[in-house]
C-alpha atoms as one frame of an Amber mdcrd trajectory, in Angstrom:
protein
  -1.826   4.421   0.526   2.237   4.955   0.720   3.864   4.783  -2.412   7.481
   4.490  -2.786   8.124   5.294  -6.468  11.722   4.489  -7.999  13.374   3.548
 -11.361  16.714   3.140 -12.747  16.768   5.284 -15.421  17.590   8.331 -12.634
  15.814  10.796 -11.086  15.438  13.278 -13.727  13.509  10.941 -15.877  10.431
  11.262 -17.927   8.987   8.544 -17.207   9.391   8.536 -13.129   7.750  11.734
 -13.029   4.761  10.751 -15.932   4.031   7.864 -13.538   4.916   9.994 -10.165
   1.686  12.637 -11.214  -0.409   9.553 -11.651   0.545   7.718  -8.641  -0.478
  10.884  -6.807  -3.834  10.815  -7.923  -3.988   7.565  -5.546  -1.508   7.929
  -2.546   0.660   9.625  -0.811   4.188   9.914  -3.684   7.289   9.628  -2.088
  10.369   9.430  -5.015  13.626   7.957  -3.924  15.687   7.063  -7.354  19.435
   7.054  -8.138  20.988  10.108  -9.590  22.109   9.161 -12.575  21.400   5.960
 -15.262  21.888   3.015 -13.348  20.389   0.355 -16.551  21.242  -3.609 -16.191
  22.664  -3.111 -12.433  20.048  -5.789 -11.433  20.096  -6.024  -7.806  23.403
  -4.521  -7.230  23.532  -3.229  -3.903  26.745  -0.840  -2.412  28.260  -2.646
   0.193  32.067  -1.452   0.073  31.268   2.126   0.088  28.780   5.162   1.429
  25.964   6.101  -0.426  25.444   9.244  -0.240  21.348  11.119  -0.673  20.411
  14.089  -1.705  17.051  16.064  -1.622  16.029  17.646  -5.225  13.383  19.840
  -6.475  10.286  17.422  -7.161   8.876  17.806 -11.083   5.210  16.976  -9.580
   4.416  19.487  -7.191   4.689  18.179  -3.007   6.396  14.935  -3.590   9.253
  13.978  -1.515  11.623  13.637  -3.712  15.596  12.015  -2.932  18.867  11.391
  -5.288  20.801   8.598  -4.360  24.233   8.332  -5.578  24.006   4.685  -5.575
  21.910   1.593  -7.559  18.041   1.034  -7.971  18.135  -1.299  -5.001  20.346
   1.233  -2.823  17.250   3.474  -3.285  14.948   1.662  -2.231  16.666  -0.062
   0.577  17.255   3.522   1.664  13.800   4.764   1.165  12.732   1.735   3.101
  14.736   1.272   6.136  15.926   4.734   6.988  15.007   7.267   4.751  10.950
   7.370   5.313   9.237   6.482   8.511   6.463   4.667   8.679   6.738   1.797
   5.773   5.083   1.685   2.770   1.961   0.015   1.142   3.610  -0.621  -2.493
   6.867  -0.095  -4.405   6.527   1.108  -8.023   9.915   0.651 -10.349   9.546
   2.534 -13.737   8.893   3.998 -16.046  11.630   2.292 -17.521  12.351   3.420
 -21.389  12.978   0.286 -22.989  11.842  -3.651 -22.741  12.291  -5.532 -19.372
  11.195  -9.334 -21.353  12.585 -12.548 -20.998  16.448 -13.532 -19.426  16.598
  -9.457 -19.164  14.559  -9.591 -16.362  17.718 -11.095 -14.510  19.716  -7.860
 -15.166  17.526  -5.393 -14.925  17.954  -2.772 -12.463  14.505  -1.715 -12.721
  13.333  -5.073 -11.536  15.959  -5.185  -9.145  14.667  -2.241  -7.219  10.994
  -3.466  -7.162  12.673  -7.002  -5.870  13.598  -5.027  -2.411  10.434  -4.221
  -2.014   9.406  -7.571  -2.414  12.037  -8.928  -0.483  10.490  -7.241   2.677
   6.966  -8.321   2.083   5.439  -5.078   0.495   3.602  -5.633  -2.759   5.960
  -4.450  -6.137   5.314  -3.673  -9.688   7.678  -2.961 -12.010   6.478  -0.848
 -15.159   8.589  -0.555 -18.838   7.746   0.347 -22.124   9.676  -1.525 -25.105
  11.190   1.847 -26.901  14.151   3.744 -26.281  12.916   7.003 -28.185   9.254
   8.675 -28.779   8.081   6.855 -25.703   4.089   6.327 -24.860   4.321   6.421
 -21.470   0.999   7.960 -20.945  -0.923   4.233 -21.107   1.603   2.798 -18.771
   1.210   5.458 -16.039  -2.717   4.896 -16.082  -2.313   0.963 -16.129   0.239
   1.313 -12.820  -2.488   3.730 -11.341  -5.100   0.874 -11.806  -2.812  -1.274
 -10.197  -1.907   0.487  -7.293  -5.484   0.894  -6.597  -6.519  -2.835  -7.286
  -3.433  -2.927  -4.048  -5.046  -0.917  -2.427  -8.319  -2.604  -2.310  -6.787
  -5.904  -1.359  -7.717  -7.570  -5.196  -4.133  -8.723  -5.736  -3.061 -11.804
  -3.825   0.155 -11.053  -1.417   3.500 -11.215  -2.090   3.392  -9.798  -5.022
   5.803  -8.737  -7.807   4.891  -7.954 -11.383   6.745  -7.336 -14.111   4.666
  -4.925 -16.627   5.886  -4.213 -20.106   3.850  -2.194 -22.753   4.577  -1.884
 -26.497   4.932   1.703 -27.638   1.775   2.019 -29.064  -1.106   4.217 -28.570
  -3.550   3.272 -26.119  -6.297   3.049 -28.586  -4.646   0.360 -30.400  -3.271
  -1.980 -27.589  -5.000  -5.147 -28.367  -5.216  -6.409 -25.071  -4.223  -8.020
 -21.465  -2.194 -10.707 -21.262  -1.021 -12.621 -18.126   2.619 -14.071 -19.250
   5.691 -15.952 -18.663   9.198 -15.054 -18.919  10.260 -15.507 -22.613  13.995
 -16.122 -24.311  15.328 -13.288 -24.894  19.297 -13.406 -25.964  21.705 -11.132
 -27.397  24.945 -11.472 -29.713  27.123  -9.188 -26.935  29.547  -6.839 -29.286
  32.937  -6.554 -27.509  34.407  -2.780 -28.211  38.675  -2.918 -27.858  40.668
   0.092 -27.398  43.934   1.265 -26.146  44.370   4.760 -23.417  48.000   4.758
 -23.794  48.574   3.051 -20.430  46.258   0.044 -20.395  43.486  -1.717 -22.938
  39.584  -1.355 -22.068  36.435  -3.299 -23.407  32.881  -1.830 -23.764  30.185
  -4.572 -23.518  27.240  -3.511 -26.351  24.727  -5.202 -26.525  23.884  -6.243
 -30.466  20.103  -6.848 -31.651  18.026  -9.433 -29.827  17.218 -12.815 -30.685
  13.527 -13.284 -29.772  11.430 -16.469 -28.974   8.142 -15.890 -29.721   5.847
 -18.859 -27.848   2.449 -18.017 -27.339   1.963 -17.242 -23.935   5.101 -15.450
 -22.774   5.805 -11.801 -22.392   7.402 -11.172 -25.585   4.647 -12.944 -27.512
   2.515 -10.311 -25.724   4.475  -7.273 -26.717   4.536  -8.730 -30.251   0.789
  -8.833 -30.816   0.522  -5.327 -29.321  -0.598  -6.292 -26.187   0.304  -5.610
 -22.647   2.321  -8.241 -20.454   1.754  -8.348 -17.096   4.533 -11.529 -15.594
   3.663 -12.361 -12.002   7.510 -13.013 -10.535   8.978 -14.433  -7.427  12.256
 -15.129  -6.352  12.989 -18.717  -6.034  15.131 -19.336  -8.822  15.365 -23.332
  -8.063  15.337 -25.351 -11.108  12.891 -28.166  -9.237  13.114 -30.121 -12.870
  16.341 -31.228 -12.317  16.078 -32.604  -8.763  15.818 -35.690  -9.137  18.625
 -36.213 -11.459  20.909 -34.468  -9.258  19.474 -36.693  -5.977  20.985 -39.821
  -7.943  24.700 -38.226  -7.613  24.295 -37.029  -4.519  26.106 -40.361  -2.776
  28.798 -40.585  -5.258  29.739 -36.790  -4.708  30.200 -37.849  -0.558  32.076
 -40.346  -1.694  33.994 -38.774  -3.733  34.748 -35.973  -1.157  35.728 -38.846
   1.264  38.242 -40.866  -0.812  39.344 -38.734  -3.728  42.819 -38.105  -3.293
């Protein structure tokens, strides 16, 4: 199989290439990441300028390997539709250092790339680990290699897009599977002032998480040291609140019609 590996932590990135030298163990690698940190872009895409790509030296020996000076998604639209002929079989996003749970999936540029490949029918998994520092990636590049195989073999139903989080654990004490939902995830944002002598800036910091916890949803899963694994799509429609919107739909005409 053709595997289109990405992330947006950048290309030099430990955990691309820990999970580039175990993709290769089960198809063809080809690595096509921005080339620098591109975290919480989402699915920003470069529309008002060039992108520009360059080839690099590949840290897993005989893998393609392309910077992008661009986003996640640039990178894989790229890889995708100019870059590497022929198509692929799966997209691979990751590994990303740090948690991809809850409303952050909306943000994330590591999700964001995997959603291009989804977007254009080819099966996507997007891989994180919850730590910033002393990172176990090591169990998440084997569970991605499973994965990509269980593609491979036609097990997974099509489209596909999962989101894959692992705590930072070692492998021998991961209690388990589970199969999730998106949690709530929210953040008290910390708003950094400062003056450069000709204009004032802001910095945007994210403060410590506030964490639901209901069984059943991702960050449950990372909380009783077990893996989440989110199947995603991309309709976003909130089909609860249909019908309640129906009901104004004729006074909203009307109102269009007669409101002066």
């Amino acid at each position: 199989m053709k595997v289109l590996l990405t992330n947006d932590d950048g290309v030099y990135a430990r955990g691309l290439w820990v999970l580039a030298e175990a993709l290769s163990r089960v198809g063809e690698v080809t690595v096509c990441a921005p080339d620098r940190e591109q975290s919480g872009v989402g699915t920003a895409v470069s529309l008002h300028r060039p992108v520009r790509v360059s080839s690099v030296v590949p840290q897993v020996a005989d893998i393609v390997t392309y910077a992008v000076e661009g986003t996640p998604s640039d990178s894989v639209i790229l890889a995708l539709e100019s870059l590497v002929p022929g198509g692929f079989d799966l997209v691979v996003s990751g590994i990303n250092e740090g948690a991809n749970l809850g409303n952050d999936a909306l943000i994330s540029g590591t999700i964001g790339a995997a959603l291009q490949g989804y977007f254009r029918g080819i099966p996507a998994i997007a891989v994180s680990v919850t730590a910033l520092h002393d990172v176990h990636m090591e169990p998440a590049a084997k569970l991605a290699r499973l994965l990509a195989m269980k593609v491979a073999s036609g097990a997974l139903p099509k489209p596909l897009l999962l989101n894959v989080n692992l705590p930072n654990i070692p492998l021998e004490k991961l209690e388990g599977v589970s199969i999730t939902r998106l949690g709530k995830r929210s953040y008290v944002d910390i708003i950094q002032e400062g003056y450069d002598g000709k204009r004032r800036w802001y910095w945007i910091r994210r403060g410590k998480p506030e964490w639901a916890t209901e069984e059943g949803s991702d960050i449950w899963a990372i909380r009783n040291n077990r893996i989440s694994i989110t199947p995603l799509h991309a309709d976003l429609t909130a089909t609860d609140q249909a019908s309640a919107l129906e009901t104004l739909a004729p006074s909203l005409l009307l109102g269009l019609r007669y409101e002066s």
